[in-house]
N, C-alpha and C positions, 0 to 999 in steps of 0.2 A: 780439263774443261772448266769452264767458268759455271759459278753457281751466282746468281744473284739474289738480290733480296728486296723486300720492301724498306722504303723509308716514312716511320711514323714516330712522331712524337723525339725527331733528333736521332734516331735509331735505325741500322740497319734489323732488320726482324725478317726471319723466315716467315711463310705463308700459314696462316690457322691452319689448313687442310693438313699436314706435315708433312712426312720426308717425300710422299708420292705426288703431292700436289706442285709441278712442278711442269712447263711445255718447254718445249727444244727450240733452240735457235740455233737459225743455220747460215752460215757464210754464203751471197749471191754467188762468190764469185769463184767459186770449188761444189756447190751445194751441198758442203761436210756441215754437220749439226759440232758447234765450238760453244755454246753455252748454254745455260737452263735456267727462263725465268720464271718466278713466281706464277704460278696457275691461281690467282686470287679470285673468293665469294665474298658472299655480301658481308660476312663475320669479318674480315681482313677490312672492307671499305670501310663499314661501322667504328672499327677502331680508330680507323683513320681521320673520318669525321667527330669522333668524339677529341681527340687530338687537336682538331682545328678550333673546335668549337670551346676548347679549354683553354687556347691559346689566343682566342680572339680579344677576348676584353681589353687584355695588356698590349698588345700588337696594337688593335684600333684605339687606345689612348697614347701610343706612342709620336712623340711632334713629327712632322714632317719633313724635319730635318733629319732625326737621328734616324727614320727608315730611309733615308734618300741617301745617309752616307754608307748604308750596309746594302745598300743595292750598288753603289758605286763599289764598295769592296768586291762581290761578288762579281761586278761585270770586269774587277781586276783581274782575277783567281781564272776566269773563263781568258781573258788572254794569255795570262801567263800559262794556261794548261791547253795554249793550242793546239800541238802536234797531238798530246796526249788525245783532247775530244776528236780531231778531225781524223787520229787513226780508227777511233773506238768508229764513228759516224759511216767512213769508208768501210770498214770491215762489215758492218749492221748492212749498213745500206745498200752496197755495190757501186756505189756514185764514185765518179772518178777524185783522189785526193785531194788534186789542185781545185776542185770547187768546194769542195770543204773545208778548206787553208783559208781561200777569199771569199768565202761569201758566209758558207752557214754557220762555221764559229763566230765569226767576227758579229756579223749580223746578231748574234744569241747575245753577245757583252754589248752591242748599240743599243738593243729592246731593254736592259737595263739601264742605262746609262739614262735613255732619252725619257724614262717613266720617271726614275730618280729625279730630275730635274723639272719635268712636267710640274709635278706636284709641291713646286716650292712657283709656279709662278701661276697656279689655276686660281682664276677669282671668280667670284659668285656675282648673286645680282642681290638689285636693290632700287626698292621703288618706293618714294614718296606719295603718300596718298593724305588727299586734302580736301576729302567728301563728294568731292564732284562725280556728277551721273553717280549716285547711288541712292537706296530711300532715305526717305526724310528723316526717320529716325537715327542715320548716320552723321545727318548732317552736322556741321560745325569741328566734327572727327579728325583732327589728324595723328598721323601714324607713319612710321619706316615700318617698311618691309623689306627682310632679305631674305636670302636662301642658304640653310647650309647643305653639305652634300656630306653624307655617312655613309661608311661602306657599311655592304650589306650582310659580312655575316661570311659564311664559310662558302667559298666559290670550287665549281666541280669543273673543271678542265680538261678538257677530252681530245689528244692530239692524235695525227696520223703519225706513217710510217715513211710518207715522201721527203719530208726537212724536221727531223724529227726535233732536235734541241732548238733550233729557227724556232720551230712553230707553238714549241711549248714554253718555251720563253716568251713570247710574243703576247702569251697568255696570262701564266706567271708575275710576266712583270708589274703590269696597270695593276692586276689584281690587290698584287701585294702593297706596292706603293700607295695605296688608295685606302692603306688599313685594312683591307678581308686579310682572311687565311684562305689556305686553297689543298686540296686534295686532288690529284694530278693522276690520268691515267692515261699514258701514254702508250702506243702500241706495242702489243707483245711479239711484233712482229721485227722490228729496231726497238731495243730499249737501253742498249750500254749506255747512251748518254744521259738519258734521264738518269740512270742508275749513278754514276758520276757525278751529276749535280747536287744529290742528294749530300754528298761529303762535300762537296763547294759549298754549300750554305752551311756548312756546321763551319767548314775556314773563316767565312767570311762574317759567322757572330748571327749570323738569323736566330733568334731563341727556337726552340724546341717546340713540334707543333704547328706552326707557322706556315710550314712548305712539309708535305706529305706526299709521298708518289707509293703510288698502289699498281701494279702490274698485275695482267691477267688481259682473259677475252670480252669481247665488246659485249655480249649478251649476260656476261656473268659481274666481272667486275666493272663493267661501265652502263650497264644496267640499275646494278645495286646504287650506282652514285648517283644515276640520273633521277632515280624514284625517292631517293634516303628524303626524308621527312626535314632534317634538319641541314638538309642544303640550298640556299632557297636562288643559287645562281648556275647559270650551266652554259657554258661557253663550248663550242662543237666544233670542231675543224675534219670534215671527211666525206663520207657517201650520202646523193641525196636521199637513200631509203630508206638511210639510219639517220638522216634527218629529220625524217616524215614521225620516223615513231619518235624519236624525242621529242618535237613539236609537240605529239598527241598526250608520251606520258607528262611532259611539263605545263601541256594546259590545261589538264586534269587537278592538277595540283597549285595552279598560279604561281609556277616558277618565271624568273626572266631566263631569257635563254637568246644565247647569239648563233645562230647557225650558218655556220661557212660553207657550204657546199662546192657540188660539183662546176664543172668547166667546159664549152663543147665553142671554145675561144673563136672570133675570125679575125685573120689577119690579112688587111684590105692593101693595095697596092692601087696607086693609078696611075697610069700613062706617062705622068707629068713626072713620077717619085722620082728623088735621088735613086737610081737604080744599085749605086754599088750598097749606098746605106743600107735600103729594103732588103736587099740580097742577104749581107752580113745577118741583119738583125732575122729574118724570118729562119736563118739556119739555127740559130740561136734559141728563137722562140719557141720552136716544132722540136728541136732535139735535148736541150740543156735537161739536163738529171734523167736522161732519158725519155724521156718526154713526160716524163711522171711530177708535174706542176702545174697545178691546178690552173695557173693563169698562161698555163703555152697555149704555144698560137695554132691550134692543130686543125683549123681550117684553113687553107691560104686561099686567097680568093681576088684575082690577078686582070686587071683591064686586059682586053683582048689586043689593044693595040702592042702591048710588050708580052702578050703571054707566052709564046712559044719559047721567046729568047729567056724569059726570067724562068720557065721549068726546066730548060735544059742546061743553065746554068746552075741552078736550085740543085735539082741531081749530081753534076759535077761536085758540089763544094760538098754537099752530103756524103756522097761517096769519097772523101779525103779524111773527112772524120776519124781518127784515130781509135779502134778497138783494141780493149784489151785489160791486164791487171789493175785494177780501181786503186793499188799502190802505187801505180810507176808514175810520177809526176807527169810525163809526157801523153799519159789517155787522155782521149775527149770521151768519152763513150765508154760506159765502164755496164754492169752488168744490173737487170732487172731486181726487183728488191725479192723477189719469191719465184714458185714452182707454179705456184697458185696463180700468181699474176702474168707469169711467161704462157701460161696455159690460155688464161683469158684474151692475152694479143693478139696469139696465133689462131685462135677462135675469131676475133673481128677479120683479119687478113683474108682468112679460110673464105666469111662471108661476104668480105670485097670482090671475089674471084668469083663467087657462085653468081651475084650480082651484076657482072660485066665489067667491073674497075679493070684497071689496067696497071698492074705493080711495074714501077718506073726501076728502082729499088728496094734491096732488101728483099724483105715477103718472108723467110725462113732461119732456123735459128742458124745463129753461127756455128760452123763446121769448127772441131780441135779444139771447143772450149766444154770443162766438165760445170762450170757454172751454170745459170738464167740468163745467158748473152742473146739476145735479138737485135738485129743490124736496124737503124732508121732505115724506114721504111715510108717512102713515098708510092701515092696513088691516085688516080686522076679519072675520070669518067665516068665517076659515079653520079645518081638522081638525087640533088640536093635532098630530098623525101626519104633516103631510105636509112637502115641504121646505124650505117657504118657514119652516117653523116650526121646523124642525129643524137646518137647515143656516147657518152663519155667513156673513151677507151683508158685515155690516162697511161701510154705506154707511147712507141717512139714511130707512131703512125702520124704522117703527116698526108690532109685529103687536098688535092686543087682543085679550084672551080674559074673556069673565066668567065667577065662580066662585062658588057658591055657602056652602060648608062653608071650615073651616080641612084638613082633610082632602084638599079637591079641589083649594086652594092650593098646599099642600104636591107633590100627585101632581104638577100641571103644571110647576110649577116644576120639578120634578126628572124633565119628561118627555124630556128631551136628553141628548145623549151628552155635553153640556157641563159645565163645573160649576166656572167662575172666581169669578162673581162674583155675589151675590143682591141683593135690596133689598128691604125692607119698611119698610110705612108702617102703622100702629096706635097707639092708646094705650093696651092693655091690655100689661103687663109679661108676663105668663103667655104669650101669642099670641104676644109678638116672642121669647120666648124658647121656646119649643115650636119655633119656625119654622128660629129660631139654629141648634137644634140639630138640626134633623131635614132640614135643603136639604140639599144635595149642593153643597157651592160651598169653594173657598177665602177668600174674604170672602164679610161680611154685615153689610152698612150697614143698622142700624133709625133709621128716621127721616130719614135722610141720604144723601145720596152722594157717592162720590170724593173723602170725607174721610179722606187718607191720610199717615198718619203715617209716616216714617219707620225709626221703630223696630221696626213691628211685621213678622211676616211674610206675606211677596205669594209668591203663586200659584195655581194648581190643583187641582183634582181630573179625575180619572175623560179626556175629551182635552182637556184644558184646559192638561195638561201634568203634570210631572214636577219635585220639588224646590220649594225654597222660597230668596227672597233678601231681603234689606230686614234693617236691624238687625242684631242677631246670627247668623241664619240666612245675612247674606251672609260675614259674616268668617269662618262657619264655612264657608260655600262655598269659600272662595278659600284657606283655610288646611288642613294636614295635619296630624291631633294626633299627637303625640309624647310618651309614655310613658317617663316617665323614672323611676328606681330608684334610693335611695339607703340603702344599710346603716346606721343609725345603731349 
């Protein structure tokens, strides 16, 4: 059995609590417990924040050059160790391997590469000022003004369990590029790969301190880091009720804080779509990682002129889906990441049925497997109002809605409290751009989905969360401007 450790200050370190303080990790796709991570308190965060906070001064005077070629090394070290992360990532997760080959390793070394580079071409501003509209007493005054931007100091990083190296690299990266240090706590629920990265930065020349990962439970150790005194950043990627209390403990204390939340996605169709594209992409959207990404499309909500055809086809292509070992190159469909979470699925389904839904597919777990295997599941007929439609299942439930107007598109779509991510599929420019502009979402893929550039910015609306990161929106996350004055 695997034992893991914390990484602070360059070091692998057992947990302060000692040999007992320690939770199981279990393989989705056998439900056998294969490793034991760190059960970490606030004694383990504190060290770890003290670590960052020792390591910051020299980090944050470091040129922008020399951290951009050690983030270049590190995002070398993550390809050259890809089968290594993508078996560790498959075995944590359940996700089938070949998505973890091409997207979430790859993706962890691009979130590097592209912050590395960021930060040799970010410019600031600057503003000539020549007295004018201001009082008399300035008059005659001139003066440049510009801006610098400082990182701010030790950043607390708090990632989920659905992409787990993806998303905490995503984190990680701007963070560090930008000068902060960061304390890292990634779910106890997937952690090999964070635990793996921690010796990647020791490969890759990171000093000591710098990059800290703390393992443990959200109310213990991601608690201690969100309230710690001397962390004055907190960056959240997960559930909106554990975003509500961060908000509350971080505006007690006037932290910044980016909050990613949840997902209750529509993915729009009209009459006019490419139908085999929409088809493709919507199987894609409602199933990929099992449907456990924040940005699937797990409303689908279909003009009535193609509905019949695009659900009975929808079904067809879902049901070819390949189940089975999150090893065998050949799965699409590999198994739920927990016990906990197959439990919570089968709970919404249980409520679609009591409700009057109508399970197309799926509905029950799969027969012959000793893992958290649940088949995509499609369901139709349910009151846009109720909670199977309203609430974030996060599992491999996909709901249909037909609609008649662009009007009644638009109302459903924006009938949730959600409002992360949209999709639509048309070929008239007017429609996708009416739609653009009037969803309620932080993205809006036409035509496309989880074609995600780096540059641009990622986040929410309305509980989907708070703030925005990616690109510029993240340097400016991590960084403090500073207004500087100079008399000419």
């Amino acid at each position: 059995m695997l034992t893991l450790a914390n990484f602070i200050g360059g070091r692998n370190v057992p947990p302060a609590g000692g040999s007992g303080a320690y939770l199981d990790v279990t393989e989705p796709a056998t439900g056998q417990v294969f490793a034991r991570v760190p059960d970490s308190g606030p004694a383990d965060i504190d060290a770890a924040v003290k670590s960052a906070a020792s390591a910051f001064p020299a980090w944050s005077a470091t040129s922008a050059n020399e951290r951009s070629r050690i983030l270049f090394k590190l995002a070398d070290l993550i390809d050259a160790n890809l089968d290594r992360l993508a078996e560790a990532e498959c075995r944590d997760t359940g996700k089938p391997i070949s998505l973890a080959r091409a997207i979430d390793i790859p993706r962890s070394a691009a979130n590097f590469r592209y912050f590395a580079t960021a930060i040799l071409h970010t410019t600031g501003e600057m503003h000539e000022f020549d007295g004018g509209g201001v009082p008399a007493a300035q008059g005659g005054v001139r003066a440049l003004n510009y801006t610098l931007r400082r990182p701010r100091g030790v950043a607390g990083l708090i990632s989920p369990w659905n992409l787990p190296l993806y998303l905490l690299t995503w984190k990680i990266a701007p963070a560090l590029a930008t000068g902060n240090t960061a304390v890292c706590k990634p779910s106890e629920v997937t952690p090999l790969t964070a635990s793996l990265l921690g010796d990647l930065a020791n490969e890759a020349g990171l000093p000591p301190g710098v990059l800290n990962i703390v393992h443990g439970l959200g109310p213990t150790a991601g608690g201690a880091l969100v309230t710690h005194p001397d962390v004055p950043t907190i960056s959240f990627t997960g559930s909106t009720a554990v975003g509500k209390w961060i908000a509350r403990e971080a505006g007690d204390r006037l932290k910044r804080v980016s909050l990613e939340l949840g997902g209750k996605n529509p993915f729009v169709v009209f009459d006019d779509a490419d139908f085999d594209a929409a088809l493709s992409t919507a199987v894609r959207a409602g199933f990929s990682n099992q449907g456990q990404i924040c940005l699937c499309g797990s409303r689908l909500i279909v003009q009535e002129g193609i509905y019949r055809r695009f659900v009975d086809a929808f079904v067809d292509r879902v049901k070819a889906l390949k189940i089975g070992d999150p090893m065998d190159p050949a799965t699409q469909f590999g198994a739920l990441t927990s016990q906990a979470h197959l439990e919570k699925v089968e709970g919404y389904v249980k409520l679609a049925r009591e409700l009057g839904g109508k399970v197309l597919c799926g509905g029950q777990r799969v027969s012959g497997q000793h893992g958290f295997f649940y088949p995509p599941t499609i369901i139709e007929g349910l009151d846009p109002a109720c909670r199977v439609e309203q609430e974030e299942i996060f599992g491999p439930v996909v709901t249909i809605q037909p609609f008649t107007t662009d009007d009644d598109a638009i109302r459903l779509a924006n009938s949730t409290p959600y409002g992360l991510a949209s999709t639509v599929f048309t070929q008239s420019l007017g429609r996708a751009n009416r739609f653009s502009a009037e969803v309620q979402s932080g993205i809006v893929w036409v035509n496309c989905w989880l074609v995600r550039d780096l540059r641009t910015p990622f986040g929410g609306v309305k509980q989907s969360g708070v703030g925005r990161e990616g690109g510029l929106e993240a340097i400016k996350f991590f960084t403090e401007p500073r207004n500087v004055c100079v008399r000419v």
